[in-house]
C-alpha positions as CSV (number, residue, x, y, z in Angstrom):
1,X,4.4,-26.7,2.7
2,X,1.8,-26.6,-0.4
3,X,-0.1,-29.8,-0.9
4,X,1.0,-30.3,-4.5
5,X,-2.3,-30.7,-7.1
6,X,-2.0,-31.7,-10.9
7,X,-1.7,-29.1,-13.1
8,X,-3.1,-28.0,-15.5
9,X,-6.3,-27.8,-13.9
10,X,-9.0,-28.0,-16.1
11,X,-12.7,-28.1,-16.8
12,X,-15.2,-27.7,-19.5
13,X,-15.0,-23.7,-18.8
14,X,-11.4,-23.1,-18.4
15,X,-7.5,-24.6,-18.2
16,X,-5.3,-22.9,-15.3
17,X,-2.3,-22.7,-17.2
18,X,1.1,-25.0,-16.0
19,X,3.0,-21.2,-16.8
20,X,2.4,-17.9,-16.4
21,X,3.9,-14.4,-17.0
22,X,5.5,-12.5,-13.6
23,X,7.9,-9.5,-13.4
24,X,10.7,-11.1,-11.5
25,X,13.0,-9.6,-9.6
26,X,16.7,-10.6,-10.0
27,X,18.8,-7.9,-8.0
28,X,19.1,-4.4,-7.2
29,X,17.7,-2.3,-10.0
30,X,17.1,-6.1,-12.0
31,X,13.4,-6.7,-13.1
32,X,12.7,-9.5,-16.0
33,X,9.7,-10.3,-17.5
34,X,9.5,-14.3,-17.7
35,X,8.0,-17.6,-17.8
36,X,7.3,-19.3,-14.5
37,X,5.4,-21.9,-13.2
38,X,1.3,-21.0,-11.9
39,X,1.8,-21.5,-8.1
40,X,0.4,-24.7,-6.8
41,X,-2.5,-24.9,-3.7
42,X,-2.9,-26.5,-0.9
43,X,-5.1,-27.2,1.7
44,X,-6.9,-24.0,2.9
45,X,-5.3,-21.8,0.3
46,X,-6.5,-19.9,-2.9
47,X,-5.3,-19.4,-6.3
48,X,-6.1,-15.8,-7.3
49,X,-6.0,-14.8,-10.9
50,X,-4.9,-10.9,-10.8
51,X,-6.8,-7.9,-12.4
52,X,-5.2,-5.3,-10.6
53,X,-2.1,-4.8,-8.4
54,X,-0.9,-1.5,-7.5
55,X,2.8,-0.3,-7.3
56,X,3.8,0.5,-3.9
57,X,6.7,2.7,-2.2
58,X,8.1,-0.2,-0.6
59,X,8.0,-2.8,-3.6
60,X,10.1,0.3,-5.2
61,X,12.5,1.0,-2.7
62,X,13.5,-2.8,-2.5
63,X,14.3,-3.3,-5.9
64,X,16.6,-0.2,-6.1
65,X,18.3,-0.7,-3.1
66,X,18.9,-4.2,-3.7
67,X,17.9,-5.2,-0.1
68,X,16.0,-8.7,-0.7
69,X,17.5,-11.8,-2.2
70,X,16.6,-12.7,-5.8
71,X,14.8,-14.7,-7.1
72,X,11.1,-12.4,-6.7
73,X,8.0,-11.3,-7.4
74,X,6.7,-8.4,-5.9
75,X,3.2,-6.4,-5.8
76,X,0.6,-6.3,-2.8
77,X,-2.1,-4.0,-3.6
78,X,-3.9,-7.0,-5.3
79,X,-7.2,-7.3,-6.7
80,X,-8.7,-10.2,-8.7
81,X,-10.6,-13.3,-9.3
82,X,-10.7,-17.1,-7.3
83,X,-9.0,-19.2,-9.4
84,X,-8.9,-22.7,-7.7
85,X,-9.5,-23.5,-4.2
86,X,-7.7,-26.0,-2.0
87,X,-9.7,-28.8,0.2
88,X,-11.7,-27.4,3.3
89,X,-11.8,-23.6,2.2
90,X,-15.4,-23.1,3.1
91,X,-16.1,-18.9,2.7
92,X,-14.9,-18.4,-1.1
93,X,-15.6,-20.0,-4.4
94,X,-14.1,-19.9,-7.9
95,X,-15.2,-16.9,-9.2
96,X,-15.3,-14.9,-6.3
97,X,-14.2,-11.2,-6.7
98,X,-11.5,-10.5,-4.1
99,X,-8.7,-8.6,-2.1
100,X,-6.1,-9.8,-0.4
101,X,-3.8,-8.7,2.6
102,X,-0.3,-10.4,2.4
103,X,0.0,-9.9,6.3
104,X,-1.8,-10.9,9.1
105,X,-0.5,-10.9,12.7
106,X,-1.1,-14.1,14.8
107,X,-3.0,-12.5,17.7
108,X,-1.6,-13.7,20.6
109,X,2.1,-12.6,20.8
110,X,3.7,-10.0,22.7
111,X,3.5,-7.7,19.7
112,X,-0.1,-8.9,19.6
113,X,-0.8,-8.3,22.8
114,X,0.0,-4.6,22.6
115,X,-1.5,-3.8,19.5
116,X,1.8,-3.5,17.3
117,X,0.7,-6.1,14.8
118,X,3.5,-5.4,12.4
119,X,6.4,-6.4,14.4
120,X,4.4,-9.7,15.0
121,X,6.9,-12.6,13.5
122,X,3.9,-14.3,12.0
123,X,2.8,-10.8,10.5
124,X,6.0,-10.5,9.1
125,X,5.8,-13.5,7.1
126,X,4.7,-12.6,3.7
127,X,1.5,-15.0,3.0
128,X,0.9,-14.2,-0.7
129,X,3.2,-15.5,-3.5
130,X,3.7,-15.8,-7.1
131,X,6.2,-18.7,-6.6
132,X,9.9,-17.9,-5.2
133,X,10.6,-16.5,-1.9
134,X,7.0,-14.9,-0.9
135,X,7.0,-11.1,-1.8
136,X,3.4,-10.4,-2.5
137,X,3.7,-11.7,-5.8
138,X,0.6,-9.4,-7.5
139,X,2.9,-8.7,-10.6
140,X,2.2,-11.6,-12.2
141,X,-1.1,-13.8,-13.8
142,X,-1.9,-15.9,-10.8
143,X,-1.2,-15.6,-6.7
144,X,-1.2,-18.0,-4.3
145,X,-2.8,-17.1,-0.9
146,X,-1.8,-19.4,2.2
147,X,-4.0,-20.5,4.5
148,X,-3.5,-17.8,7.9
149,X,-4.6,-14.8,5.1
150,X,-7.1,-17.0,3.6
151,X,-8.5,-17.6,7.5
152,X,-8.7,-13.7,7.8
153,X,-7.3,-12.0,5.5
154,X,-9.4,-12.0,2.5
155,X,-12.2,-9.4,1.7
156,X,-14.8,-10.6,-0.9
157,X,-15.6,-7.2,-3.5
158,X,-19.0,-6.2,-3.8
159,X,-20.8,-6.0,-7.0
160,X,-20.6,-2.7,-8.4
161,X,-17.1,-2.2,-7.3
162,X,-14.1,-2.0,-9.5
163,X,-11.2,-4.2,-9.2
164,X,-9.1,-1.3,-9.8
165,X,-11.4,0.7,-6.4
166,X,-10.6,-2.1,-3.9
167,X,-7.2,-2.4,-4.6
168,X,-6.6,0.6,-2.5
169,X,-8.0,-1.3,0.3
170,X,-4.6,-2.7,1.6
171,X,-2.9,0.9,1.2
172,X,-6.2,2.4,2.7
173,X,-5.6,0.5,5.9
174,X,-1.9,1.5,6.3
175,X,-3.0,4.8,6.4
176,X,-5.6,4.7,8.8
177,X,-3.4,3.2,10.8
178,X,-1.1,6.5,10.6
179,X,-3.9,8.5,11.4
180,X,-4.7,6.5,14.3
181,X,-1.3,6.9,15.2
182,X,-0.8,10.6,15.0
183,X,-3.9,11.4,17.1
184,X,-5.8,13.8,15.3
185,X,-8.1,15.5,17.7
186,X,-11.2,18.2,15.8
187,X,-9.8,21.5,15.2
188,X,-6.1,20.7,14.8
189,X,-3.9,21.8,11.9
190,X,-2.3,19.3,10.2
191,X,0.5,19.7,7.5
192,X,0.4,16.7,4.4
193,X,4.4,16.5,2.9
194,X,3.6,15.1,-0.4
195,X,0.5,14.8,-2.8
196,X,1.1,11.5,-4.6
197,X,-1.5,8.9,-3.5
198,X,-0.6,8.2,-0.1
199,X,0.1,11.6,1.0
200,X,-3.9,12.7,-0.4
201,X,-5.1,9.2,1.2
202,X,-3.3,10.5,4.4
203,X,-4.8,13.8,3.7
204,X,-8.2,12.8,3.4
205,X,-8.5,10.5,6.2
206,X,-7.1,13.8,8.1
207,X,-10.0,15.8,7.5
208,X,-12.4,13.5,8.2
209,X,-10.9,13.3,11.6
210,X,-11.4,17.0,12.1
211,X,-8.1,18.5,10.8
212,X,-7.4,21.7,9.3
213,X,-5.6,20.1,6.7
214,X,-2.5,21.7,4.9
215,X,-0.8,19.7,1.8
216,X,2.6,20.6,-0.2
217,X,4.5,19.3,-3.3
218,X,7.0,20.1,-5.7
219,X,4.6,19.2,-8.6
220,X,1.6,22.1,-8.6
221,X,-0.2,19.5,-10.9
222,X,-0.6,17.1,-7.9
223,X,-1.6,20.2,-5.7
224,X,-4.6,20.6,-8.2
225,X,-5.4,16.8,-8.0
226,X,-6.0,17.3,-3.9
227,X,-8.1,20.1,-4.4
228,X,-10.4,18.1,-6.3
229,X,-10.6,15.9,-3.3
230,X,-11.2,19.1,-0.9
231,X,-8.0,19.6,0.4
232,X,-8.0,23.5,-0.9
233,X,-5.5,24.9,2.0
234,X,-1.9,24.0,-0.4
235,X,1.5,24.9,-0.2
236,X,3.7,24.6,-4.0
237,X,6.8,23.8,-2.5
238,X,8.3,24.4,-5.2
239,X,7.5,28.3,-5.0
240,X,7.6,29.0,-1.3
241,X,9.5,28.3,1.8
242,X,7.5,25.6,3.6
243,X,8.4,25.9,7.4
244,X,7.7,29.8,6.9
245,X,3.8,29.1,4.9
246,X,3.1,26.9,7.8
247,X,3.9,29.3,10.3
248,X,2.1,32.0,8.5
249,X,-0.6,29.9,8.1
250,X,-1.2,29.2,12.5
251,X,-0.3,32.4,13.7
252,X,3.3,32.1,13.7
253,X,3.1,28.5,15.9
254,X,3.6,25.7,13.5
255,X,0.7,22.7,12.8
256,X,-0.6,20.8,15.3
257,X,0.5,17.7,13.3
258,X,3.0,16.7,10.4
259,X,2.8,14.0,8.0
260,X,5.6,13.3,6.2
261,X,4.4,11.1,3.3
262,X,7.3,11.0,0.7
263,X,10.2,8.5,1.1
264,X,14.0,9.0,1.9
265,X,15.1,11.1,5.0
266,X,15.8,14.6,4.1
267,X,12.6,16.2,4.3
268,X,12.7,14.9,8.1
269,X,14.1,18.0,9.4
270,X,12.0,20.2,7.5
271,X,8.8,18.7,8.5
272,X,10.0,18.4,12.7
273,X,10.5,22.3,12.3
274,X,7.0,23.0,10.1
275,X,5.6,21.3,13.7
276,X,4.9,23.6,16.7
277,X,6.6,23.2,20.1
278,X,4.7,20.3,22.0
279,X,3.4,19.1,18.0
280,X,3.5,15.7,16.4
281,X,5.7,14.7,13.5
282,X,4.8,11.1,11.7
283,X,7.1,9.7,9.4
284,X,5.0,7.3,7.3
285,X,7.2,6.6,4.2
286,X,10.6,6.3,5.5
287,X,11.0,2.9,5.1
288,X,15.1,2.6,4.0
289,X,17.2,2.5,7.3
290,X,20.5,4.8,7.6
291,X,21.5,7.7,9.2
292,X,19.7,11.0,9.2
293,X,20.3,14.3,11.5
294,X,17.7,15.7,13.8
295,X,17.8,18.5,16.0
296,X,17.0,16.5,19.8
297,X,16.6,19.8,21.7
298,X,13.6,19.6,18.9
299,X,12.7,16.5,21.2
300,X,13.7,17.7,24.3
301,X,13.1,21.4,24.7
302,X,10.4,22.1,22.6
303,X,8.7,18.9,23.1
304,X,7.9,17.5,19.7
305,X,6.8,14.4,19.6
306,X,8.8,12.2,16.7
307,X,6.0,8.9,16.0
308,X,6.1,5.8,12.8
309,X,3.8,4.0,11.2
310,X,4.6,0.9,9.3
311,X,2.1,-1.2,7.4
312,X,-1.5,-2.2,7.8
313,X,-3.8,-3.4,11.4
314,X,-5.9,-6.2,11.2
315,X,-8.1,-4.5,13.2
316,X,-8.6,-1.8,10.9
317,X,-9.6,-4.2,8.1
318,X,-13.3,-4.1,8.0
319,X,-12.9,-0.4,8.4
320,X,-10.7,0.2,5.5
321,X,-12.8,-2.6,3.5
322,X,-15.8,-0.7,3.9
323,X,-14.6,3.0,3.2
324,X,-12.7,1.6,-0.1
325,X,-16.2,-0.4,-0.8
326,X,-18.7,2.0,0.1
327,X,-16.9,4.6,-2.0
328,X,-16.4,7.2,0.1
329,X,-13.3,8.0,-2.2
330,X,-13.3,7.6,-5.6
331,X,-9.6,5.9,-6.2
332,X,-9.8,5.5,-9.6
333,X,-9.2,9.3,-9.8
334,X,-6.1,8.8,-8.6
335,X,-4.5,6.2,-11.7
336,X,-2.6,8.2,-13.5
337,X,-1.5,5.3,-15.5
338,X,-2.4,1.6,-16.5
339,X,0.1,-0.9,-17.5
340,X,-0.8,-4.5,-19.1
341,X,1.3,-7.2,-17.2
342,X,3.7,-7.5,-20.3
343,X,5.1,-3.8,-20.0
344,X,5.2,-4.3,-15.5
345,X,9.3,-3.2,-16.3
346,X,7.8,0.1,-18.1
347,X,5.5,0.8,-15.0
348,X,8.3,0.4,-12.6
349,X,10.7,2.6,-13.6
350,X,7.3,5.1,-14.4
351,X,6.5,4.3,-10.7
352,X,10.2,4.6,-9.0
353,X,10.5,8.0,-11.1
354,X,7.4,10.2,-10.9
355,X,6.6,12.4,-13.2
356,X,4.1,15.4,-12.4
357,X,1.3,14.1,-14.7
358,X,2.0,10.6,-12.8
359,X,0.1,9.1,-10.0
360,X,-0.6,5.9,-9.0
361,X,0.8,3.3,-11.5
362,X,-1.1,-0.2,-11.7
363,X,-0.5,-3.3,-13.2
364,X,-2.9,-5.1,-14.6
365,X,-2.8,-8.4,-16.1
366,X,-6.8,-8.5,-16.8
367,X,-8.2,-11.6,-19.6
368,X,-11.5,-13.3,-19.5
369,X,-11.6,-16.5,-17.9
370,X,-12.9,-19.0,-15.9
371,X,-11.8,-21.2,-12.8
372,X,-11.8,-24.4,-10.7
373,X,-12.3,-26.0,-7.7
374,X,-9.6,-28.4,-6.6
């Protein structure tokens, strides 16, 4: 429970507002810009005013399939400034720059215990809101940050770093995390389904774990995008029959490992036979439940290995905050488009239907201004 302060909050330098604008979400397909109340602090917790908050897959795929209640607000991949800060929060001040993860796993579960953090019941309590049932909350002016992220779940931003650079920190972790998960040993070929953010992310981190990397998409324009981040071996599948490139491209075998990195489940079958007998197949973005069809002898007989990978690992957090930080991507090269807070609807539906000029959508809410100290 919050520990109620005054509000406004004010000072000499700046008034935290009693309002504030947030994208809500009512219902399935059901975003409304409107007027709600600036979260209120309490004890060991933060009030983050946003700069940036990227649009994930997930935030997207809930509002269209209508899956959460309603009332809302969504947005995770948040980047911005300290606000306020409740009694006995010793490592920030107002004014810091930060990020924030909106999970963090207890540590001493079951789940815990075996290293699958996101099944942790803690972890999946969302610990960043804009008011309303906690959802992330990053589409709006100001977030409130509880007290378990606070504890270790908040990286301070550098100077010299963008706001717009270290929100990709949160997204960066996730996946690591897949990479981890999929085992990439030096030498290996490894096929990249999709080229939006994610799937050059995913493609990337590949490489740099020895990988002969492989990429394909529909859009050609997002195949050129990945070359500009090295990843010149591409498939325009659009043009070509992807299982056969693959197999042309490994001497008739199939790649070592498959990432499937765009949502919904009908590129799942594809991707298990672009794999070679004894391969790998992660599915990374297929996050909706329901029935799909796979071949199990695929399983079985040929000894594929079918893995997941959901969500971020606290213990790849100082990892992912220091390859975002130190640059070793540039992530602003992949925004493809910049909304203002009051036009979040307009960046949704952008976001929810890509285009092939379109990236990664952010929101940003942005001002000048100044905070306090509770």
């Amino acid at each position: 429970m919050a520990v109620a302060t005054s509000s406004p909050i004010s000072d000499s330098r700046r008034v935290v507002p009693a309002t504030m604008q947030a994208a809500v979400y009512r219902g399935k397909d059901d975003v409304r810009m409107e007027t709600v109340p600036v979260p209120k602090i309490g004890r060991g917790e933060l009030l983050v005013r946003v700069h940036t908050c990227g649009i994930c897959g997930t935030d997207l795929k809930k509002i269209n399939t209508g899956s959460h209640s309603a009332p809302r607000v969504f947005g995770h991949e948040t980047a911005g400034v300290v606000a306020a800060v409740g009694q006995g929060v010793g490592r920030f001040n107002v004014g810091d720059r930060v990020m924030m993860f909106h999970h963090i796993p207890c540590g001493e579960c079951y789940y815990c215990q075996h290293k699958v953090f996101a099944q942790c019941p803690v972890y999946k309590k969302v610990g960043c809101t804009a008011g309303f049932e906690a959802s992330g909350g990053g589409f709006a002016e100001y977030v409130r940050v509880m007290d378990w992220i606070v504890a270790r779940g908040v990286e301070r931003i550098p100077d010299g770093v963008s706001f717009e650079q270290a929100s990709f920190t949160e997204p960066v972790n996730t996946c690591m995390k897949g990479i981890e998960t999929l085992h990439v040993v030096h030498g290996e070929t490894v096929l990249v389904i999709g080229q939006g953010p994610i799937g050059i992310i995913l493609a990337v981190l590949a490489k740099q774990a020895g990988g002969l990397v492989i990429t394909s998409d529909l859009f050609p324009q997002r195949l050129t995008i990945s070359k500009g981040f090295g990843l010149e071996v591409c498939i325009d599948a659009s043009q070509a029959d992807l299982v056969q490139q693959v197999r042309e491209l490994t001497q008739g075998r199939g790649a070592d490992g498959v990432i499937l990195a765009v949502g919904g489940n009908s590129l799942i079958r594809p991707a298990m036979d672009a794999a070679r007998p004894g391969g790998r197949i992660l599915l990374f973005a297929q996050t909706v439940r329901g029935e799909t069809t796979i071949d199990p002898a695929a399983v079985c007989v040929d000894e594929k290995s079918l893995m997941g990978s959901y969500s971020a690992s606290v213990d790849l957090q100082r990892e992912s905050a220091d390859f975002v930080f130190g640059r070793q991507m540039d992530f602003e090269r992949l925004i493809s488009h910049r909304f203002p807070l009051e036009h979040a609807v307009e960046a949704l539906k952008l976001a929810a239907q890509p285009q092939p000029d379109s990236l990664k959508v952010v929101i940003q809410p942005g001002g000048r201004w100044e905070g306090h100290r509770l």
